[in-house]
N, C-alpha and C positions, 0 to 999 in steps of 0.2 A: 383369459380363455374366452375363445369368440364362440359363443353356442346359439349362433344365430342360423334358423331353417328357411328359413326365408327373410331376405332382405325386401328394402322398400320398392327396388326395382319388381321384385317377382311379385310381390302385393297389386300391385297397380296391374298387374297383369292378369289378379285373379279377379279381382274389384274392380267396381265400374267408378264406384267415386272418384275424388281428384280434391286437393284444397282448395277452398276449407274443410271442407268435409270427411277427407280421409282420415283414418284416428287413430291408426293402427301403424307404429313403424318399425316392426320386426318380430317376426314371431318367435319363440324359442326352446317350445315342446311341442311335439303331435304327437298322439297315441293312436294310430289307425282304428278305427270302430270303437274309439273311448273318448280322447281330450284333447286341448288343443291350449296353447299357453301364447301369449305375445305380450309384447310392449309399450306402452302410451308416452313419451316424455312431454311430463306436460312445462310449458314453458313462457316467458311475460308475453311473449308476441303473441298468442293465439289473438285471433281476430274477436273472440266471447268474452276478453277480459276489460275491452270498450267498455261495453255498455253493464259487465255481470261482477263485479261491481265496482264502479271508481273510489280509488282508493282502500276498497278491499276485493283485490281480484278472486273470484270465488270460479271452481270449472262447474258449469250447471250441471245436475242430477242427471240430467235426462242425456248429455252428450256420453255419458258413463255407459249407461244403459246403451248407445247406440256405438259406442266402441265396441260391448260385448258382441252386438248383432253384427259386428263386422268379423269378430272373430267366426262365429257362426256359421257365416258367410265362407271364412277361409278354410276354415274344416270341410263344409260342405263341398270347395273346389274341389279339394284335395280326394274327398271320398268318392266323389262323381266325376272327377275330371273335366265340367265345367268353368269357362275361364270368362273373362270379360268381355271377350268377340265372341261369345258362343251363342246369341242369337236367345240367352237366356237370363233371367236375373234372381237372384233372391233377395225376395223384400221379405222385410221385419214384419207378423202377423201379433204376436200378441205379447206382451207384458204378463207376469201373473207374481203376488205376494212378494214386491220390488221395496226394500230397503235401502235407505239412507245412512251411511251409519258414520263418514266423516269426511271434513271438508277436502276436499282439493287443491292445492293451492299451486301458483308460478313454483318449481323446482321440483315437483312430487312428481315421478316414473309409476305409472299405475302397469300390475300385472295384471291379467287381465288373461283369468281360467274359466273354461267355457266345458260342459261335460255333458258328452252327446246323452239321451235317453231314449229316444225312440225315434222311428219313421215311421209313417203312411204315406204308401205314393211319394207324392210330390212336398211331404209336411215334415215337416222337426221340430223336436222337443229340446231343449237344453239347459242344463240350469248353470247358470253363471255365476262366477264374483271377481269381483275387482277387489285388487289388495294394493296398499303403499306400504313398501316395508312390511312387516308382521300384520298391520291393522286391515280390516275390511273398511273396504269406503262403502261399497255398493253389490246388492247379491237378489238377482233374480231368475224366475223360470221366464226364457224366452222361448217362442215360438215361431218357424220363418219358415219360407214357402216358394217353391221356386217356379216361377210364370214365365212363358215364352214374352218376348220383347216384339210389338209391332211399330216399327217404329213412327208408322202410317198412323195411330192411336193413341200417341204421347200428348197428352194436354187435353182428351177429351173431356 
């Protein structure tokens, strides 16, 4: 059963990322004004398993945490209708009471459940977690914010 809501084609259409850095490759819940559910496969090629760590490929903490923020991100499309030409972005604003809870490894498919709490303006709230199979890897409140793009201002 394919219960895929978006594939990687329509990702990339709401997301400005691109590889490396894309983290997110299929979503496969969304709850309008509640949640949002997608896919990680993590797998030997990632470009982080170089250097993080040879001979025990570990996926770092912190790529976890910024797959959540991509879901976040895809939620947020979805809710506003914001896309990756829209002249708009949302960047990751804050981290809050972020746990570790297990490792990652080449073969582990992270889900990766993101659940809106609130807006202001242009701010969101959401607490997250990533799960492999039954276990949580990783679970925090993220905070992200969406900023007009000048492209004129990139690198200042």
């Amino acid at each position: 059963m394919n219960n895929t809501i978006f594939d990687i084609r329509e990702i990339m259409g709401m997301l400005a990322h691109r590889y490396p850095f894309l983290l997110v490759d299929r979503v496969i819940g969304y709850e309008p004004g509640k949640s949002m559910t997608a896919l990680k496969n993590v797998t030997m090629n990632e470009h982080f398993f170089l250097g993080h760590f040879p001979g025990l490929p570990t996926m770092p903490g912190v790529l976890m945490v910024e797959a959540m923020a991509q879901v976040c991100g895809l939620y947020t499309c979805q809710e506003t209708g914001l896309r990756a030409n829209s002249g708009k972005i949302f960047y990751f604003a804050a981290i809050e009471e972020c746990r570790f809870k297990r490792i990652v490894v080449p073969g582990d498919q992270l889900i990766l459940k993101i659940e809106f709490e609130k807006q202001k303006r242009t701010v969101y709230k959401f607490k997250g977690t990533v799960h492999v199979g039954d276990e949580i890897a990783c679970e925090a409140g993220l905070t992200c914010v969406i900023k007009d793009v000048d492209r004129g201002e990139e690198g200042k």
